[in-house]
N, C-alpha and C positions, 0 to 999 in steps of 0.2 A: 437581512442579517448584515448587508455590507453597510448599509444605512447606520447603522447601530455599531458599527467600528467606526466610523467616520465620525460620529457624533463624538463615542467614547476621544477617537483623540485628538477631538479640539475641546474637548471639557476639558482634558490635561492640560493641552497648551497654553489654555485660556486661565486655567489655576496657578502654573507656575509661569504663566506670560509675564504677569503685571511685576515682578521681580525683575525679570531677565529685562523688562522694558523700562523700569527704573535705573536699573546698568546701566541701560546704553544711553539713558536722558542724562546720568553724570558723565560717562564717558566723553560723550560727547560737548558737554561743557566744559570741560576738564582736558579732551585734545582736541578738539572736533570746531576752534576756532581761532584766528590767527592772533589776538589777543593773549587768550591762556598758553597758545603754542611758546609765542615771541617771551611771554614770562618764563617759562619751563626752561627756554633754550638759555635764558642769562643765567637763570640757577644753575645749569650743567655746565655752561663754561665758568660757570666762580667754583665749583665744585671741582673738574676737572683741574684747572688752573692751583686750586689748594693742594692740590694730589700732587700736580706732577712739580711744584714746587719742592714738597717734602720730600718726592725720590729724587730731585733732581740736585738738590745741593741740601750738604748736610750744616746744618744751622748750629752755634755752640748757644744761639740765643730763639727761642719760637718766633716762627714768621707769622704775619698777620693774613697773610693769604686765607686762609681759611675764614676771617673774620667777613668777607664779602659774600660769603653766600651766607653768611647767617643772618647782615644785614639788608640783602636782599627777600631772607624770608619773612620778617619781620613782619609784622607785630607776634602774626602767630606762632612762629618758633619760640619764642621766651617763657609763654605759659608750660611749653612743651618740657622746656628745660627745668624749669622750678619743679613741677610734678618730679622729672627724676631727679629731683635734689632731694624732692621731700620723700621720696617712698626711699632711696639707699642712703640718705642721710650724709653722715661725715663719710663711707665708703664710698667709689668710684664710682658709679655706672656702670656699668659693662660697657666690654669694646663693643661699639658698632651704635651704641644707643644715641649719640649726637649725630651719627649719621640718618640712622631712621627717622629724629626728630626733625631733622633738616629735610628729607622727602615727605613725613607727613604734612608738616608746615607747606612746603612748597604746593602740594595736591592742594590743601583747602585754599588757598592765595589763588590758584588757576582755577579750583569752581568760583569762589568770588568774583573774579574777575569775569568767567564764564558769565553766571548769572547779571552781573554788573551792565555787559555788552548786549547782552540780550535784552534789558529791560531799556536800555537808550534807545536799544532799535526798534522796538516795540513800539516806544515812547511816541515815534514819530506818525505811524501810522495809525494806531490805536490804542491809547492808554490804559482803557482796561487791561487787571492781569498785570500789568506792570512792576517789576520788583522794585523799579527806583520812585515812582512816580506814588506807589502804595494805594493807589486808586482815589489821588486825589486830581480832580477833571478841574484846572484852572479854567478853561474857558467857559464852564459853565457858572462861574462863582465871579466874574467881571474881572480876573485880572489876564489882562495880555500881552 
């Protein structure tokens, strides 16, 4: 009977493992290397920097500070923005929505980059599986 609890809760674990274990395989691309980290960190200080610009003096003309961390999220912040231009149309966005777009952009740029690092390192030991390489094995096709 204890056999038959045991079982039972690693069937569980084992059913909602492969989620929780896909978590931690973005998490981990996403903070989990010094690449994605070092990107995140310039996002937060352009971020920061736009913030405390705007409480810190008050402008009769907008400051461009803010305009650095959107060009640091770039490419993928601009689709973000179009989408809300097209779903609220000539209306505003709501408050806070250029700021979401600017953190979701920023997450997909640090998995890229995640993925990006991983497949160079890979690269060098074993190219299968490779995200940059796509599993094409130059040394077997004569170029070196």
């Amino acid at each position: 009977m204890h056999e038959d609890a045991h079982r039972d809760a690693d069937a569980r674990r084992q059913a909602g493992g492969g989620r929780s274990h896909r978590l931690r395989g973005l998490a981990r691309l996403i903070f989990g290397n010094p690449v994605s980290l070092g990107y995140l960190a310039l996002v937060v200080a352009a971020a920061l920097f736009a913030v405390a610009d705007g409480l810190a003096s008050a402008h009769a003309d907008a400051s461009f500070a803010g305009v650095w961390a959107l060009l640091l999220t770039a490419p993928t912040v601009f689709p973000l923005l179009l989408t809300g231009d097209a779903v609220w149309g000539e209306s505003a966005a709501p408050d806070g929505y250029l700021a979401a777009a600017t953190v979701a952009a920023a997450l997909v740029n640090a998995l890229l980059l995640g993925l990006a690092r991983r497949g160079l390192r890979s690269r060098g030991g074993s190219p299968r599986g490779s995200a940059v390489s796509a599993g094409w094995h130059t040394r077997r096709h004569g170029d070196h």
